[in-house]
Biopython code that builds the backbone (N, CA, C, O; Angstrom):
import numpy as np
from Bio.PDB.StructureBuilder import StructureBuilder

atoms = [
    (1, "UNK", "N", (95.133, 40.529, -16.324)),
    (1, "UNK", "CA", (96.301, 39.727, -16.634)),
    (1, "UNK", "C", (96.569, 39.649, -18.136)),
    (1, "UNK", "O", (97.746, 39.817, -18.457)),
    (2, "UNK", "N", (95.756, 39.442, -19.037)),
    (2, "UNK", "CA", (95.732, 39.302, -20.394)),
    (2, "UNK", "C", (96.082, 40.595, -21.145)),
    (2, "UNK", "O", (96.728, 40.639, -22.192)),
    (3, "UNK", "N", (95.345, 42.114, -20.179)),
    (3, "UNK", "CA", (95.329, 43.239, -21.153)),
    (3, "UNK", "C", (94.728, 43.243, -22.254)),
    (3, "UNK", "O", (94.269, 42.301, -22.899)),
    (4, "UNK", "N", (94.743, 44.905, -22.566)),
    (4, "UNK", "CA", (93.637, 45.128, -23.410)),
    (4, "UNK", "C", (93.924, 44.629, -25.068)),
    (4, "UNK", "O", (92.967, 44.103, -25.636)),
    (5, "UNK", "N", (95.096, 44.773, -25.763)),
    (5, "UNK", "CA", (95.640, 43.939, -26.816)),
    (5, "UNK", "C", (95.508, 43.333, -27.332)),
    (5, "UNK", "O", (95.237, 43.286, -28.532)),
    (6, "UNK", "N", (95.780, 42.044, -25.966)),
    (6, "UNK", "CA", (95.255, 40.891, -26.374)),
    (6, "UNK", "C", (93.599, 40.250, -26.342)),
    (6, "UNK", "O", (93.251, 39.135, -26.730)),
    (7, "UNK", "N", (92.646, 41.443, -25.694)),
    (7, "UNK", "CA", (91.637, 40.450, -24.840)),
    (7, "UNK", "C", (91.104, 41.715, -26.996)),
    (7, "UNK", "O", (90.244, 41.395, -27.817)),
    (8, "UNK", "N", (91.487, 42.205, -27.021)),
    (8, "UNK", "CA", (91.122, 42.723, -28.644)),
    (8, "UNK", "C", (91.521, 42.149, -29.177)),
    (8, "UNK", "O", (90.497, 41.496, -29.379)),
    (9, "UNK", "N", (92.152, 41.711, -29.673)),
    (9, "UNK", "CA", (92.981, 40.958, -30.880)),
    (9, "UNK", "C", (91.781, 39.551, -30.419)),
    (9, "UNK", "O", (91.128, 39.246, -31.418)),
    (10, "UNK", "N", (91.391, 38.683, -29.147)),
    (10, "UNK", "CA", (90.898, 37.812, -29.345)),
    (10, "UNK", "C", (89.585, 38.103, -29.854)),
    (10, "UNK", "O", (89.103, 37.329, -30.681)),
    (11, "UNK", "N", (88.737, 39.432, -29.355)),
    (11, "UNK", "CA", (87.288, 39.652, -29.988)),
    (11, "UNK", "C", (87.994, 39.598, -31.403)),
    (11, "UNK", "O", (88.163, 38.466, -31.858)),
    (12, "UNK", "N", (88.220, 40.153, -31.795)),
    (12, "UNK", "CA", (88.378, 40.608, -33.550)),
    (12, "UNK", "C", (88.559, 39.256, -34.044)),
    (12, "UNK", "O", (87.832, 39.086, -35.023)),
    (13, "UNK", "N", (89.299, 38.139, -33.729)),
    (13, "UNK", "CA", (89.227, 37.076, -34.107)),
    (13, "UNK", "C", (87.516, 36.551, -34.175)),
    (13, "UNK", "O", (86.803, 36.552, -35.179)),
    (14, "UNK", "N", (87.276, 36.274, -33.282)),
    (14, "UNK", "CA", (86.447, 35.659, -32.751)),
    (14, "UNK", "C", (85.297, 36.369, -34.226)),
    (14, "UNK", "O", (84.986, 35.973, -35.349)),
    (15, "UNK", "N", (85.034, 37.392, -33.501)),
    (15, "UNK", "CA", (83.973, 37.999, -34.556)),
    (15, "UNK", "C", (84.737, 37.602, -35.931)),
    (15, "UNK", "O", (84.109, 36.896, -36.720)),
    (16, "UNK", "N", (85.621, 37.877, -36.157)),
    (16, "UNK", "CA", (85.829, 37.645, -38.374)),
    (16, "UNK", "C", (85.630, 36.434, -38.388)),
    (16, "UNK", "O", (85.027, 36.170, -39.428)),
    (17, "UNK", "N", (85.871, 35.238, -37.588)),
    (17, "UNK", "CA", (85.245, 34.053, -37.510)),
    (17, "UNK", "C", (83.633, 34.073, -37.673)),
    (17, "UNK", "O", (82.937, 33.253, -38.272)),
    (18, "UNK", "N", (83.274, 35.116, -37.045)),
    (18, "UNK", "CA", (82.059, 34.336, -37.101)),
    (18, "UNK", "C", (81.523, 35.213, -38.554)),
    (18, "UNK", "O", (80.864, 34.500, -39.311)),
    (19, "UNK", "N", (81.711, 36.541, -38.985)),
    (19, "UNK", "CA", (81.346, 37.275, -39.925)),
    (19, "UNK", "C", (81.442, 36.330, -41.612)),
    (19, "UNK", "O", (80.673, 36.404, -42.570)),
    (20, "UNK", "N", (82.498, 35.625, -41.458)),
    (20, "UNK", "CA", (83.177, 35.121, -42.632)),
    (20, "UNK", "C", (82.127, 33.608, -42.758)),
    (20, "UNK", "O", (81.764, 33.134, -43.834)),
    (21, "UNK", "N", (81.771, 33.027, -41.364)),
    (21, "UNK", "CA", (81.056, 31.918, -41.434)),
    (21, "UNK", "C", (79.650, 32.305, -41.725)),
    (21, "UNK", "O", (79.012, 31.573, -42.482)),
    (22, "UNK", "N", (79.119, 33.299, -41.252)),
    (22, "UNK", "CA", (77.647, 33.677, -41.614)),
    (22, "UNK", "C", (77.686, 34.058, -42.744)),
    (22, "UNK", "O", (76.913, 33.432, -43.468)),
    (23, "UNK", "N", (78.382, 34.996, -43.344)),
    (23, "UNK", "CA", (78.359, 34.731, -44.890)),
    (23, "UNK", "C", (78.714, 33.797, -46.156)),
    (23, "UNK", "O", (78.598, 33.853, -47.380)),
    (24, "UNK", "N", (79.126, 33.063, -45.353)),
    (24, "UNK", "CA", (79.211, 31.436, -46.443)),
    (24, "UNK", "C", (77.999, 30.797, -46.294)),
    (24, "UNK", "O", (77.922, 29.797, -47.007)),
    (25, "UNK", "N", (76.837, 31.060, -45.490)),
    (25, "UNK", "CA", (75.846, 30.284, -45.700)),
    (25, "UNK", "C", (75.213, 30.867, -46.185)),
    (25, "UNK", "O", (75.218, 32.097, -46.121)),
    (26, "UNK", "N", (74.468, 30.201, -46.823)),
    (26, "UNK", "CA", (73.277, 30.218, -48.050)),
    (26, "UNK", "C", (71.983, 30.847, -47.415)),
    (26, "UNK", "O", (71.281, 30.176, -46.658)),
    (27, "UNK", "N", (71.669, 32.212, -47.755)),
    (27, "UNK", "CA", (69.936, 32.396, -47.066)),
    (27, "UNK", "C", (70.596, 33.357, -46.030)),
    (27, "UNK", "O", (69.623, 33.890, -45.495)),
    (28, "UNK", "N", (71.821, 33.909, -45.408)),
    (28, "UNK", "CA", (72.164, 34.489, -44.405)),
    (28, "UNK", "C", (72.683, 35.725, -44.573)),
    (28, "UNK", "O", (73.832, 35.813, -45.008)),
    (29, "UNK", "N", (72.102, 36.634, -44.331)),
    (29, "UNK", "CA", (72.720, 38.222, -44.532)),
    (29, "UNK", "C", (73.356, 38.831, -43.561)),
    (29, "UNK", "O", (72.835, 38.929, -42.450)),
    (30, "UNK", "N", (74.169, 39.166, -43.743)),
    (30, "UNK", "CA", (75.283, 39.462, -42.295)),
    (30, "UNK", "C", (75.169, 41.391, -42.699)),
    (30, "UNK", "O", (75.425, 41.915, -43.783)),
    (31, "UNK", "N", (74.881, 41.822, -41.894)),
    (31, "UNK", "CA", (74.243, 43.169, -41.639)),
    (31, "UNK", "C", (75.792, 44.104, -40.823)),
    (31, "UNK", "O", (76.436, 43.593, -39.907)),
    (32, "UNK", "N", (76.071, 45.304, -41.339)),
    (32, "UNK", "CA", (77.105, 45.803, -40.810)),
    (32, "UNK", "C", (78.428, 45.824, -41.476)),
    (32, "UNK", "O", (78.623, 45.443, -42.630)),
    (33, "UNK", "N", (79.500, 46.391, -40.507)),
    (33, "UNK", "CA", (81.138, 45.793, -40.758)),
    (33, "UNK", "C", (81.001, 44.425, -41.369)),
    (33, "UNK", "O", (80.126, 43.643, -40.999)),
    (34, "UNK", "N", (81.955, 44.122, -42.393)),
    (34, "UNK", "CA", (82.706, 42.755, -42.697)),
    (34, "UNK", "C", (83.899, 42.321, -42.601)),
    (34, "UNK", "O", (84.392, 41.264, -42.994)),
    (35, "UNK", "N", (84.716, 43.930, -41.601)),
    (35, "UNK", "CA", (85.790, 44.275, -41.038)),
    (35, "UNK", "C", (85.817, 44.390, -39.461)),
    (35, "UNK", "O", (85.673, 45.325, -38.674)),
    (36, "UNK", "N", (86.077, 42.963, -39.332)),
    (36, "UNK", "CA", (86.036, 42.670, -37.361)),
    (36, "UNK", "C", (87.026, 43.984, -36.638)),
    (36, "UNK", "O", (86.866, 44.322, -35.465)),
    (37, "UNK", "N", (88.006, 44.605, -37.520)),
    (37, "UNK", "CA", (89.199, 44.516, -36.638)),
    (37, "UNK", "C", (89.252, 46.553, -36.686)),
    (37, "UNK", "O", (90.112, 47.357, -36.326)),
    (38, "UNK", "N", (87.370, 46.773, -37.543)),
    (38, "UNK", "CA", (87.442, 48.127, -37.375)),
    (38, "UNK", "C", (85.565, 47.725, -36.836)),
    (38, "UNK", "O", (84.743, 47.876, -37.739)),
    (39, "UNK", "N", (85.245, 47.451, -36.029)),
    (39, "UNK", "CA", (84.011, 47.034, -35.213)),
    (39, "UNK", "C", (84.349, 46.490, -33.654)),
    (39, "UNK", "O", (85.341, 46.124, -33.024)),
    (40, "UNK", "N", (83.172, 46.633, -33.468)),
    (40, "UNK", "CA", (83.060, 46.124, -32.004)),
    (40, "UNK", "C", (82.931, 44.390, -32.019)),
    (40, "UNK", "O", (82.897, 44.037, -33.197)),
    (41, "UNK", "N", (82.870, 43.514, -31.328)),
    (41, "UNK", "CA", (82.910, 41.858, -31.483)),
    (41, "UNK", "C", (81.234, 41.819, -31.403)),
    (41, "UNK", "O", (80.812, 40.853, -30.766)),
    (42, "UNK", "N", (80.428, 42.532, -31.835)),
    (42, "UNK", "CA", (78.808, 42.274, -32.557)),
    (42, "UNK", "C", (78.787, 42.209, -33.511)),
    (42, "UNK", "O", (79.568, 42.868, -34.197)),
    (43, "UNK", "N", (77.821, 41.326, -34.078)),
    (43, "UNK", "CA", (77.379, 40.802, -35.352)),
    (43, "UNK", "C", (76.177, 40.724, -35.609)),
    (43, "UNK", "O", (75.620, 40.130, -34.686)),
    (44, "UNK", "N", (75.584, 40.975, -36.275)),
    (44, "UNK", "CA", (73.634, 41.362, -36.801)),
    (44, "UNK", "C", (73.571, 40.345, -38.244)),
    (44, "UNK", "O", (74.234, 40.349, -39.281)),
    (45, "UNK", "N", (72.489, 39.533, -37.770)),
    (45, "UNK", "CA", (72.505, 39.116, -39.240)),
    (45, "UNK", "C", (70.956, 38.439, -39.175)),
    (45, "UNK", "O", (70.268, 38.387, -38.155)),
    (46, "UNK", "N", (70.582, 37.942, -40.492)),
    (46, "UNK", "CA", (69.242, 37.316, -40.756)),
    (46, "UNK", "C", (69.103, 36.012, -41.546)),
    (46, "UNK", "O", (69.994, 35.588, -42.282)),
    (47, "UNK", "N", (67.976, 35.426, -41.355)),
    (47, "UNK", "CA", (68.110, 34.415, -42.392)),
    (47, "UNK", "C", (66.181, 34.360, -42.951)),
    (47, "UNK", "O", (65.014, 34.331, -42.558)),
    (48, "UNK", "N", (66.941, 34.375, -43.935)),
    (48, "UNK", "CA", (66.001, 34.533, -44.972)),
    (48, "UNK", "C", (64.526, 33.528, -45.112)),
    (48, "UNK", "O", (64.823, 32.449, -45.626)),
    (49, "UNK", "N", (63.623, 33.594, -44.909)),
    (49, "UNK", "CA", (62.140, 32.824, -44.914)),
    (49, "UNK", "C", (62.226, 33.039, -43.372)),
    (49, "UNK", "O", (60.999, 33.132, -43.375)),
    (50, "UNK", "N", (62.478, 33.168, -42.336)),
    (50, "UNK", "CA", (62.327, 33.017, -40.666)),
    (50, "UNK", "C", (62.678, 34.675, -40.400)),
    (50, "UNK", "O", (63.410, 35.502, -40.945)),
    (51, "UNK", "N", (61.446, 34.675, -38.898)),
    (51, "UNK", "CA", (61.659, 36.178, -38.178)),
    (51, "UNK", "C", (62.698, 35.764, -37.384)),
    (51, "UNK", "O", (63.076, 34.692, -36.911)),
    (52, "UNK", "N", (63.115, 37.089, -37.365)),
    (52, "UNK", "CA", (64.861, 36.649, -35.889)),
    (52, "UNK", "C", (64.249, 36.170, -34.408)),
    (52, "UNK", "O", (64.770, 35.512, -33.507)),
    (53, "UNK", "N", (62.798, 36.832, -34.545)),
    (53, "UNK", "CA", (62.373, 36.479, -33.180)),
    (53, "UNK", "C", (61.988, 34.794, -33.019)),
    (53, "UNK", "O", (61.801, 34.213, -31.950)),
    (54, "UNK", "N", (61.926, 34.176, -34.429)),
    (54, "UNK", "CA", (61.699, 32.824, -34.375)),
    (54, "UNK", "C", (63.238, 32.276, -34.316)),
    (54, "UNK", "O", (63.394, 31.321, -33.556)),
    (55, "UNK", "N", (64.315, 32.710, -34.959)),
    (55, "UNK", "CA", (65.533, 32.435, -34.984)),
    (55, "UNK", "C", (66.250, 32.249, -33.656)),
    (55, "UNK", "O", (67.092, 31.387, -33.401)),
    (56, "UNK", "N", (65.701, 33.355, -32.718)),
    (56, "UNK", "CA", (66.342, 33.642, -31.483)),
    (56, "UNK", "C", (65.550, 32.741, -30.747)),
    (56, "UNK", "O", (66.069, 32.613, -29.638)),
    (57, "UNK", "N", (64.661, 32.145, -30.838)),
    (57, "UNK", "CA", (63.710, 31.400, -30.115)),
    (57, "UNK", "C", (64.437, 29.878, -29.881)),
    (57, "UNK", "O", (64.790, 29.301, -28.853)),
    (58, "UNK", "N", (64.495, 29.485, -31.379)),
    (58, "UNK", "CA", (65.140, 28.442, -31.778)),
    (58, "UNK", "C", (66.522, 28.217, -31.399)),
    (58, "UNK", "O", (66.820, 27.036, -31.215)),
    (59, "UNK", "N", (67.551, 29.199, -31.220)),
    (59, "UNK", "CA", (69.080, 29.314, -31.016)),
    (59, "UNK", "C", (68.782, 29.134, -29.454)),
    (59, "UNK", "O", (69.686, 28.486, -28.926)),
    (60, "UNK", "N", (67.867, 29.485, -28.642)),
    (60, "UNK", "CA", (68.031, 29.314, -27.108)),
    (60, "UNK", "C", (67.323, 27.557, -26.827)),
    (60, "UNK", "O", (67.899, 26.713, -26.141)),
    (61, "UNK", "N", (66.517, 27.424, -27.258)),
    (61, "UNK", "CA", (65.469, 26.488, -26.933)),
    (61, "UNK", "C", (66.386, 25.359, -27.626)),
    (61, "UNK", "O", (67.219, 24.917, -26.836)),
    (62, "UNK", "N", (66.423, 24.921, -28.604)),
    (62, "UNK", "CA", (67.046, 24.060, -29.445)),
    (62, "UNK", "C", (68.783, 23.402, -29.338)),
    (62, "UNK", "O", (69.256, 22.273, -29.466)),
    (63, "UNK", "N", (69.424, 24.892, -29.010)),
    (63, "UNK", "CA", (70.822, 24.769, -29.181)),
    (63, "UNK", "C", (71.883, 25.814, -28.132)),
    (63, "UNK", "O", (73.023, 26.246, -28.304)),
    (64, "UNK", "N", (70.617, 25.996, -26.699)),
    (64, "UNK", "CA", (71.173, 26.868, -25.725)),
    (64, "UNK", "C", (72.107, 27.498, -26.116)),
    (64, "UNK", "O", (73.193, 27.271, -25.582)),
    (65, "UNK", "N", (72.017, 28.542, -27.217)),
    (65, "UNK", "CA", (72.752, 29.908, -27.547)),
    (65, "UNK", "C", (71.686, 31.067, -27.460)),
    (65, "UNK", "O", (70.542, 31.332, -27.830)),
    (66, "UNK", "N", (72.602, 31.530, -26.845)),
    (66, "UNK", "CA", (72.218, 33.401, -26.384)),
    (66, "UNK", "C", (72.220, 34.276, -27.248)),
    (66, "UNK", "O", (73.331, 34.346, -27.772)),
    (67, "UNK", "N", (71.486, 35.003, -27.662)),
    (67, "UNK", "CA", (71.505, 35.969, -28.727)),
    (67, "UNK", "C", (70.845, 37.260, -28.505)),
    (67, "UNK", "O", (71.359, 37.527, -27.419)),
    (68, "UNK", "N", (70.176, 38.118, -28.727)),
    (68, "UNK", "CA", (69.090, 39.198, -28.637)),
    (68, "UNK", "C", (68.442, 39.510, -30.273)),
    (68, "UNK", "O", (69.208, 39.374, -31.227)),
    (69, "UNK", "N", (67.298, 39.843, -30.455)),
    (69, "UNK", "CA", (66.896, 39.706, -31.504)),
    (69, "UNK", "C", (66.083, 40.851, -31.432)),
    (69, "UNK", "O", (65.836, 41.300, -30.313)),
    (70, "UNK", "N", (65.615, 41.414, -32.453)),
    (70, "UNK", "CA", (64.858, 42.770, -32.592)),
    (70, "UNK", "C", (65.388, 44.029, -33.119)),
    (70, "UNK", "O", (66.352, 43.989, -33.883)),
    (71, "UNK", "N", (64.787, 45.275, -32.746)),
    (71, "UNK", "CA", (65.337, 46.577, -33.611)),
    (71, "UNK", "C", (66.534, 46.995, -32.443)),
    (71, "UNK", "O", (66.724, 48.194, -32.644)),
    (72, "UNK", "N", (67.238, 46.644, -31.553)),
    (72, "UNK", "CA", (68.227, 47.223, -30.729)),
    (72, "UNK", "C", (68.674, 48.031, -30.250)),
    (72, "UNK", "O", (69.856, 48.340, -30.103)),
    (73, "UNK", "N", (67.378, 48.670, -29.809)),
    (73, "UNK", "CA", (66.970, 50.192, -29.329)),
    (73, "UNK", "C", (67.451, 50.877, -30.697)),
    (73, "UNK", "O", (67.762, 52.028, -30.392)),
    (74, "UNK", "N", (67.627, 50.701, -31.910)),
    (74, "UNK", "CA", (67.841, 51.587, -32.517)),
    (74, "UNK", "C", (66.917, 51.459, -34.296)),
    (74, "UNK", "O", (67.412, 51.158, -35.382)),
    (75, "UNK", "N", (65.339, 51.859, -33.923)),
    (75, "UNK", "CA", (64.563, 51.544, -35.004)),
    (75, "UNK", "C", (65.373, 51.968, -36.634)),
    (75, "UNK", "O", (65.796, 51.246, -37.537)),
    (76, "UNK", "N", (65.330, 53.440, -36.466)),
    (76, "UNK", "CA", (65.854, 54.440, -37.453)),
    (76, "UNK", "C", (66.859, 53.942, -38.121)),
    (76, "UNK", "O", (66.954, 54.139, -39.333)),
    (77, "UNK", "N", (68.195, 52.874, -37.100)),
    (77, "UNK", "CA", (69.356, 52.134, -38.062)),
    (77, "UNK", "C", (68.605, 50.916, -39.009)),
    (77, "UNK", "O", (69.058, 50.447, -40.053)),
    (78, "UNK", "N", (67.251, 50.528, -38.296)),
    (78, "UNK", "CA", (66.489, 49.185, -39.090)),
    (78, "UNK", "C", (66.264, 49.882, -40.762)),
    (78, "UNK", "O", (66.594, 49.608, -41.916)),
    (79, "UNK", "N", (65.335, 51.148, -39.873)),
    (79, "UNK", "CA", (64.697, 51.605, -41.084)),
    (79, "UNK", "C", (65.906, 51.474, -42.485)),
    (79, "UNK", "O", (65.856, 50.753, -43.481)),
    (80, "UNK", "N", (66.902, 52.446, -42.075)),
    (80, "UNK", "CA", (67.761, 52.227, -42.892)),
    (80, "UNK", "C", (68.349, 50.928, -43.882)),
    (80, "UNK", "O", (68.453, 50.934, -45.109)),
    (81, "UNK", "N", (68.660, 49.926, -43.014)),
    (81, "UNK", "CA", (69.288, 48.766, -43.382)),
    (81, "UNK", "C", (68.003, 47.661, -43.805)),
    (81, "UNK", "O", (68.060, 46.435, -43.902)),
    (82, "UNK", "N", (66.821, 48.604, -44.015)),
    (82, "UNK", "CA", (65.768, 47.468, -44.417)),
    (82, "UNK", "C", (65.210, 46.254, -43.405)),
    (82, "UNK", "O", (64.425, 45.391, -43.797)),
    (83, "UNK", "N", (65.611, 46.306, -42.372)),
    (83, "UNK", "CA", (65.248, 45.435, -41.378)),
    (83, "UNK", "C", (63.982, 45.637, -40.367)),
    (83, "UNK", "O", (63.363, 44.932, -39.571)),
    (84, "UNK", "N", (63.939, 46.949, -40.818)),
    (84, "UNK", "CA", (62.523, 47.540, -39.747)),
    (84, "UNK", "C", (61.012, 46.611, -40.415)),
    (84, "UNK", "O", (60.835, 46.180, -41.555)),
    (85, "UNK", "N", (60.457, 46.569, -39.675)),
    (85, "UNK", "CA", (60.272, 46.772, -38.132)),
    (85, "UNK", "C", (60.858, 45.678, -37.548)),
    (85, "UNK", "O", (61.153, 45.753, -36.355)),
    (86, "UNK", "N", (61.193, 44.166, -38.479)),
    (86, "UNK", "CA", (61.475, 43.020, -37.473)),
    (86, "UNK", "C", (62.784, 43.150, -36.827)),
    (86, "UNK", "O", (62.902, 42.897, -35.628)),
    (87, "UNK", "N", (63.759, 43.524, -37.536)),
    (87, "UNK", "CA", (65.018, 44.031, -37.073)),
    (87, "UNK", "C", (65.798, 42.576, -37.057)),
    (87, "UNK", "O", (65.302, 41.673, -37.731)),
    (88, "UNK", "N", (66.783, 42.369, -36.446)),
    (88, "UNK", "CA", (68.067, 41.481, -36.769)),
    (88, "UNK", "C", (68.021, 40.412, -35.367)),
    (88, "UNK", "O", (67.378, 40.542, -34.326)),
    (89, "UNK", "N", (68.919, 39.380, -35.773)),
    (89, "UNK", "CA", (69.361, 38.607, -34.872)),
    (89, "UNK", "C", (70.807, 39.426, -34.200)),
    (89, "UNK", "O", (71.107, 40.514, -34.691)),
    (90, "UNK", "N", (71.527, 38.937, -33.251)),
    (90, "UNK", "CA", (72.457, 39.966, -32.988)),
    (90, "UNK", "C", (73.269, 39.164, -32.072)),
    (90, "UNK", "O", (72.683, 39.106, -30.991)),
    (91, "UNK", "N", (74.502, 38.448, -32.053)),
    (91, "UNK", "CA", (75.536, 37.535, -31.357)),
    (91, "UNK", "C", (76.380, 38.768, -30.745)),
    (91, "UNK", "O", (76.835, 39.675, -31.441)),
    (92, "UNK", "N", (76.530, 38.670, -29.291)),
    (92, "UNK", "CA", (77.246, 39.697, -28.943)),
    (92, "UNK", "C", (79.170, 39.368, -28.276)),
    (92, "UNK", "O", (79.360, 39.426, -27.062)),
    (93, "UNK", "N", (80.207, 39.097, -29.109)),
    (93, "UNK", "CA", (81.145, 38.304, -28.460)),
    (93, "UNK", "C", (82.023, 38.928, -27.323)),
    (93, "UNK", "O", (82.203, 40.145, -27.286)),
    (94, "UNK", "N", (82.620, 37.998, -26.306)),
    (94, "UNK", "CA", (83.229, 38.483, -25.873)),
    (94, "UNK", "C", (84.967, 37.695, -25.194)),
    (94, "UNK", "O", (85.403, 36.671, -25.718)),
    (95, "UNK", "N", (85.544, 38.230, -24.300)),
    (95, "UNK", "CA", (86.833, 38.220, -23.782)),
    (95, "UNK", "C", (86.551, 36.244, -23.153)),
    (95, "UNK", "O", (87.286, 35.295, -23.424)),
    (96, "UNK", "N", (85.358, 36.224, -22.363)),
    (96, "UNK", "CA", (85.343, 34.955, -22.372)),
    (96, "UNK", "C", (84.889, 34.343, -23.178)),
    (96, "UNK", "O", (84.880, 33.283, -22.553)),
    (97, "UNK", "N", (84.089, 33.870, -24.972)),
    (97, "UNK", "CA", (84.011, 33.207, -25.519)),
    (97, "UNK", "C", (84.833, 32.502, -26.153)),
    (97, "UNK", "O", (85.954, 33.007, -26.221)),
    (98, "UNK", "N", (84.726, 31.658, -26.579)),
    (98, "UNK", "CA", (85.806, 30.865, -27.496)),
    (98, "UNK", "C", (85.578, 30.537, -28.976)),
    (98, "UNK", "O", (84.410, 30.510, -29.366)),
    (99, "UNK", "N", (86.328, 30.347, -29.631)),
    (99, "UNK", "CA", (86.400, 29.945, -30.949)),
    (99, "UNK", "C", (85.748, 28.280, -31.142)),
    (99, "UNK", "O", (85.588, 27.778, -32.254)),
    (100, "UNK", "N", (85.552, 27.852, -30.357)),
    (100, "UNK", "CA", (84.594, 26.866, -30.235)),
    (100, "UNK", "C", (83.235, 26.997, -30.338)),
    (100, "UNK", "O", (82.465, 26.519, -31.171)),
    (101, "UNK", "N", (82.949, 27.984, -29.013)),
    (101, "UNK", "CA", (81.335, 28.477, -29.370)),
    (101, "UNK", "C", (80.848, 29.436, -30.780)),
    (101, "UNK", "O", (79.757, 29.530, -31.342)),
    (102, "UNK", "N", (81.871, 29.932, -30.990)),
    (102, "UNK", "CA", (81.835, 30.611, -32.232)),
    (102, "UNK", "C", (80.897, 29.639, -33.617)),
    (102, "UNK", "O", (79.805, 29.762, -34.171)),
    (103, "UNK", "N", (82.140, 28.628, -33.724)),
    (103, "UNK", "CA", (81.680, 27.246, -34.685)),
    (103, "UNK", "C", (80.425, 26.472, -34.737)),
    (103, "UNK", "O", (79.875, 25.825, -35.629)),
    (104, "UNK", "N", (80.030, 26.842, -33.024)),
    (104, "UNK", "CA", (78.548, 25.759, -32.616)),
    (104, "UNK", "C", (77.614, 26.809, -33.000)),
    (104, "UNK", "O", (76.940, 26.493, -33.981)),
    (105, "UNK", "N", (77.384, 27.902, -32.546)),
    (105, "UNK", "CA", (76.661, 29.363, -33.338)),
    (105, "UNK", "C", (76.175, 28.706, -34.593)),
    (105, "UNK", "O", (75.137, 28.222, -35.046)),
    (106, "UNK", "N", (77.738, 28.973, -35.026)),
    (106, "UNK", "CA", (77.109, 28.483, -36.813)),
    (106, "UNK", "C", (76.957, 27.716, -37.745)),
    (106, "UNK", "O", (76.829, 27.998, -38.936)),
    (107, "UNK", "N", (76.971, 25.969, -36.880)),
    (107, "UNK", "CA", (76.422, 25.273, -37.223)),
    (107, "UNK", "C", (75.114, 25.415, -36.870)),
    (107, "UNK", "O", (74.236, 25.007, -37.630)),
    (108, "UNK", "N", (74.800, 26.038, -35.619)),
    (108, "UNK", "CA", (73.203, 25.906, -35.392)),
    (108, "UNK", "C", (72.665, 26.789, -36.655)),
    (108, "UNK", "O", (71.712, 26.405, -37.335)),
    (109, "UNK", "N", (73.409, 28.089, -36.923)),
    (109, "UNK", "CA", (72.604, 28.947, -38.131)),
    (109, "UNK", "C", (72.222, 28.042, -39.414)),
    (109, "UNK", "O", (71.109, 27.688, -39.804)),
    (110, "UNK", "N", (73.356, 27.813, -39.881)),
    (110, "UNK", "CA", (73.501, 26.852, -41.043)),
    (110, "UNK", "C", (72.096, 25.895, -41.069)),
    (110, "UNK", "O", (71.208, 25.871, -41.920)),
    (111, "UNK", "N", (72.253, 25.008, -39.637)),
    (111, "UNK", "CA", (71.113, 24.293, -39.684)),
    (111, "UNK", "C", (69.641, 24.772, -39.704)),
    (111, "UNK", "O", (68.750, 24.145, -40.278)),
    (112, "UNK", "N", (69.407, 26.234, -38.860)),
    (112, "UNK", "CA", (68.220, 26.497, -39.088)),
    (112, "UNK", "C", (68.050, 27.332, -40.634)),
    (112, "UNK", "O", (67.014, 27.523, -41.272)),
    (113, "UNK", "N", (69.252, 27.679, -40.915)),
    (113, "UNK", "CA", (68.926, 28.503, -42.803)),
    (113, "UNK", "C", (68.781, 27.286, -43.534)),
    (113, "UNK", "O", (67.845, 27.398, -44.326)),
    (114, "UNK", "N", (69.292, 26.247, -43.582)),
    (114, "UNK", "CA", (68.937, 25.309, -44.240)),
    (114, "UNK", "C", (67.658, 24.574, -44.242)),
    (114, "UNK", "O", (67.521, 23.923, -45.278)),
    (115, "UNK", "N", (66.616, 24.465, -43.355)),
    (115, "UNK", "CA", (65.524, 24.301, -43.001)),
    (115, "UNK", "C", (64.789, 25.191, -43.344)),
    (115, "UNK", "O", (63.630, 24.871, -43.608)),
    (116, "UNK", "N", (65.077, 26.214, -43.429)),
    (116, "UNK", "CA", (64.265, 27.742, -44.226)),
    (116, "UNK", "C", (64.301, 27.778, -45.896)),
    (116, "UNK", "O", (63.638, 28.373, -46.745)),
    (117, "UNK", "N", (65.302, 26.930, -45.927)),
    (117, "UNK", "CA", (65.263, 27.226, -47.625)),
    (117, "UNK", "C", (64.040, 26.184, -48.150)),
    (117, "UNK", "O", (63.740, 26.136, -49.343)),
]
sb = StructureBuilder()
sb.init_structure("model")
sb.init_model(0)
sb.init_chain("A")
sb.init_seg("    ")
for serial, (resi, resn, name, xyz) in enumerate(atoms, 1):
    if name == "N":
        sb.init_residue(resn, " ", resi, " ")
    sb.init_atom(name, np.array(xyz, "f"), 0.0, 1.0, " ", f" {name:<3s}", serial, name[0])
structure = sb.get_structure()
């Protein structure tokens, strides 16, 4: 009903929302595109003093958000981007998320980078 257009135009939102918010916080490296609208609605990022696998631990347990954390079947892109072996946190958006959950994401980041500093 929505089509493909629009159900794009809402990832691309969604993600530069969240790309633009992970890089305003302090301690947070946003890994990849900083261009939603030439990417897929994934986002890789880290925060600095914490493993992603503690990050991702914390985002489910703490603040029931879903994430995947690790090298993402793809070691060789870690190696590259300096992330190997622990590899990245990784928000994957989609056609049903909202710009709401987007915001709660990254207050939870905010709150756990701020606790890291």
């Amino acid at each position: 009903e929505r089509g493909v257009e629009a159900i794009r135009a809402h990832e691309v939102e969604l993600a530069q929302r969240l790309v633009d918010g992970l890089r305003d916080i302090p301690g947070v490296t946003v890994y990849g595109g900083l261009d939603a609208t030439r990417q897929t609605a994934t986002v890789s990022f880290t925060i600095a003093g914490m493993e992603p696998s503690e990050v991702g631990l914390r985002l489910d347990e703490e603040h029931e958000i879903m994430c995947r954390v690790g090298l993402h079947c793809a070691p060789a892109a870690h190696k590259t981007i300096g992330t190997f072996p622990v590899g990245t946190v990784r928000f994957g958006l989609g056609v049903f998320n909202t710009l709401e959950e987007v915001d709660t994401a990254l207050a939870a980041v905010e709150k756990l980078a701020r606790e890291a500093r």
